[in-house]
Each structure stands twice: as structure tokens, then as C-alpha cells.
C-alpha positions as semicolon CSV with decimal commas, in nm:
position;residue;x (nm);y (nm);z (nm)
1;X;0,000;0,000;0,000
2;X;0,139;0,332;-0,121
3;X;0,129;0,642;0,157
4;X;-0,091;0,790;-0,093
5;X;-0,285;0,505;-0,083
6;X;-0,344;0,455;0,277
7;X;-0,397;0,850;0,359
8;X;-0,709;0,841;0,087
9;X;-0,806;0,492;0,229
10;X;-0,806;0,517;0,561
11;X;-1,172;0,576;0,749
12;X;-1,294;0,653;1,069
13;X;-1,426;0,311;1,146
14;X;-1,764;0,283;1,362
15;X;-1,777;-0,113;1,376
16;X;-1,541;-0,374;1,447
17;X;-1,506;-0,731;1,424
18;X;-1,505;-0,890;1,801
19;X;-1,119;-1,047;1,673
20;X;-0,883;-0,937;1,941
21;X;-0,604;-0,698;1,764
22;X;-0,265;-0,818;1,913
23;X;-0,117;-0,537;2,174
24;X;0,227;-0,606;2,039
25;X;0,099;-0,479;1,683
26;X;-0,046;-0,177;1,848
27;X;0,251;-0,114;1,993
28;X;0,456;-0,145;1,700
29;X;0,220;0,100;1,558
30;X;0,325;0,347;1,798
31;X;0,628;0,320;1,783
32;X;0,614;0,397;1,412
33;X;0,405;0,735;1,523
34;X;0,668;0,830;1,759
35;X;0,842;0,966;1,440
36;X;0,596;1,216;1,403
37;X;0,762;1,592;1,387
38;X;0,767;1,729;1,721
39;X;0,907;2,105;1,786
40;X;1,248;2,017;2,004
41;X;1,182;1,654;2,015
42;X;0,951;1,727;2,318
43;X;0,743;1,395;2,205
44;X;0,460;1,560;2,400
45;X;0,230;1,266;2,342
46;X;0,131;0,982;2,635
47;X;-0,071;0,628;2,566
48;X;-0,257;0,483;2,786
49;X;-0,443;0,164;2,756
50;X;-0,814;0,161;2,905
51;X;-0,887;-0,154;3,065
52;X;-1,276;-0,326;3,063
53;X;-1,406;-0,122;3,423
54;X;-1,287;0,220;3,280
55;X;-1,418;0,136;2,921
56;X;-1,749;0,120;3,110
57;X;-1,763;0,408;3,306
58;X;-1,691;0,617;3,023
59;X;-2,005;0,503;2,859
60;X;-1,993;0,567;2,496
61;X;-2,280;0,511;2,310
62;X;-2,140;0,273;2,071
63;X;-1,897;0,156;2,314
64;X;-1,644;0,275;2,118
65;X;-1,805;0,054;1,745
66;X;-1,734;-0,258;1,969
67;X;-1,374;-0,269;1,926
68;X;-1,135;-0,532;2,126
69;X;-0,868;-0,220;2,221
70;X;-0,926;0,150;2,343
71;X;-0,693;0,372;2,414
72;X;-0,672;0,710;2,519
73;X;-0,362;0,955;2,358
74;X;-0,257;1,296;2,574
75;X;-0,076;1,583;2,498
76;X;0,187;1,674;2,758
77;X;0,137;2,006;2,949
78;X;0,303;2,339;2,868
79;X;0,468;2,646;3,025
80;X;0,306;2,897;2,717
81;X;0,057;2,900;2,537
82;X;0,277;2,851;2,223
83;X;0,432;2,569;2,326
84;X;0,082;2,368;2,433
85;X;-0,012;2,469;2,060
86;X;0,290;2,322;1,939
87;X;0,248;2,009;2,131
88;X;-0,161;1,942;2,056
89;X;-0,018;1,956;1,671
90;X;0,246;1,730;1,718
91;X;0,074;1,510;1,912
92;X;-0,189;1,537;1,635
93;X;0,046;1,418;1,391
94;X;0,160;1,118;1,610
95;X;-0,229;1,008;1,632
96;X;-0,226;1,064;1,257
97;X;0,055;0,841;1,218
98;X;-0,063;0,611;1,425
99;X;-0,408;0,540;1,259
100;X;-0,219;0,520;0,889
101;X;0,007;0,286;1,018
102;X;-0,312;0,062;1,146
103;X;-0,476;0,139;0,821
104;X;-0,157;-0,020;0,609
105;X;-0,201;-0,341;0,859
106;X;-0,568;-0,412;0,772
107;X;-0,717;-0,259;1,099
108;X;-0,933;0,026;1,197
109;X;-0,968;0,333;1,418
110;X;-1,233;0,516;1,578
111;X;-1,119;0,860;1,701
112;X;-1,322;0,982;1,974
113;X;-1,287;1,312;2,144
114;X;-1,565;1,222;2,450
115;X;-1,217;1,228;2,692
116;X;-1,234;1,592;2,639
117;X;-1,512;1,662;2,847
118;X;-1,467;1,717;3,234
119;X;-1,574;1,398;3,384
120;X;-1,420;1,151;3,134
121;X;-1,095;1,334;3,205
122;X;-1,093;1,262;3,545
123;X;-1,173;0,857;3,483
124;X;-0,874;0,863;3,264
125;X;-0,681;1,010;3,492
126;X;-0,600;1,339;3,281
127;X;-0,382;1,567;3,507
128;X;-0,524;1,956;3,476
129;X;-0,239;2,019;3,230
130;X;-0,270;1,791;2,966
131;X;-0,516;1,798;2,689
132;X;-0,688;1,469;2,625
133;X;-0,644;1,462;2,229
134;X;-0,873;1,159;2,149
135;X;-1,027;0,796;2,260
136;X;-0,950;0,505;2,038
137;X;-1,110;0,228;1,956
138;X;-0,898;-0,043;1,713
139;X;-0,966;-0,320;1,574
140;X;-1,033;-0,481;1,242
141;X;-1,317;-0,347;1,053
142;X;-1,697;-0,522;1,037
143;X;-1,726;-0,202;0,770
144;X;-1,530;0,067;0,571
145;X;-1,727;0,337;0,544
146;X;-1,775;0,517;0,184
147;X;-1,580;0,769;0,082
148;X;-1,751;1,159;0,202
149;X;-1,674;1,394;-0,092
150;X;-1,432;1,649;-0,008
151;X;-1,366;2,026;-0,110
152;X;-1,185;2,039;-0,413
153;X;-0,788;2,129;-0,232
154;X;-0,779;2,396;-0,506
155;X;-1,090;2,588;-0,304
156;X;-0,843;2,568;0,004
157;X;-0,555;2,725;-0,167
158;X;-0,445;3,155;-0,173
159;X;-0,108;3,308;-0,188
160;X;0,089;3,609;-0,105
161;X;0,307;3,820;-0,359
């Protein structure tokens, strides 16, 4: 699969087989995001798994497409403003990473961003620092969803003299 290939492939999946998705892939996986671009190699991102009881208490109404593996992705705190910009974006690019390389492996993603809101953040354990960038659920897909049309990239495009 070409990068091309798996960036115009990949999906936001909302239903997954019941297989169980091998942790050592998933961490292979991330270890292939870490390589994301990250202002002064601050790797602002953190992983952590959610187990079955915390799964539960965050109570998603799909239960996250019914996929074997969630986990939840942080951004690291900052001292300025710039530099928690700086990190959300890299860390965004590490989650992007991340799902392609799942994508290129035959398994799905479901981003979520209910860890965002106050009470979630506390079940995951967010400190008051750290943004809470996205749930995942991953697994391999029951369905791909079809392609949504996008806005022609020339419609997104200016320049300056």
C-alpha cells in the first residue's frame, strides 16, 4: 500500500469485528508514530491503555463501534501557550501516524474526542495540564465506510506576492 494510498483509504471506522487486535501490533504501531515531527523533540504525546471497568464508566454510546482495544492519547502540558499549541499539533500528527500505520495493517480506528469533556478526564486520569487529544477504539473493521466527498484542495488554496 502506497502512503498515498493509505492516507485516501483510511476511514474513521464505527464497527469492528469482536477479533482481538494483538497489543504487540499496536505497539509497534506506535512506535512507528513516535516519528511524528515534534518542535524540540519534546514527544509531547502519552498512551494509555483503558482496561474493561474504565471502558465502562466512560459510557460511549457505541462503546467505542465494539472494538477489542481502546486507548486514550494525551498531549503533555506546557509552560506557554505557544508551546501547548505546538504540542496538541504534534501530538496530532503522532495520532495521525498512528491510525495510517493501522490502516496499512488491515485494521481500523475510531477517534473519539468524548475524553475531552470534564468527567471523562478525570476517569482517565488526565492531570489539569494535559489535553486529552482523542479515545480510540482499534480493531479490524466489520465495515469501511464510503468515501464523504471532499472540497476540491484547489478551493483551500491563496497566496501572497
Amino acid at each position: 500500500m502506497s502512503v498515498l494510498d493509505a492516507i485516501t483509504g483510511r476511514r474513521n471506522i464505527k464497527a469492528f469485528k469482536p477479533d482481538a487486535i494483538r497489543e504487540k501490533d499496536v505497539r509497534a504501531w506506535l512506535a512507528a508514530a513516535s516519528y511524528a515531527p515534534n518542535h524540540r523533540m519534546t514527544e509531547p504525546w502519552r498512551v494509555l491503555f483503558v482496561g474493561p471497568e474504565t471502558r465502562g464508566r466512560l459510557k460511549h454510546k457505541t462503546d467505542f463501534g465494539g472494538a477489542p482495544l481502546v486507548i486514550a492519547i494525551f498531549s503533555k502540558s506546557a509552560t506557554t501557550a505557544l508551546e501547548r499549541d505546538e504540542n496538541v499539533m504534534a501530538t496530532a500528527c503522532f495520532v495521525q501516524n498512528f491510525m495510517l500505520a493501522a490502516h496499512e495493517a488491515g485494521a481500523g480506528t475510531f477517534w473519539s474526542s468524548l475524553g475531552a469533556a470534564a468527567h471523562n478526564r478525570e476517569i482517565l486520569g488526565a492531570s489539569e495540564s494535559e489535553d486529552v487529544i482523542g479515545l480510540f477504539g482499534i480493531g479490524y473493521p466489520a465495515e469501511i465506510p464510503a468515501v464523504k466527498p471532499r472540497t476540491p484542495i484547489e478551493d483551500k488554496i491563496t497566496s501572497l506576492p
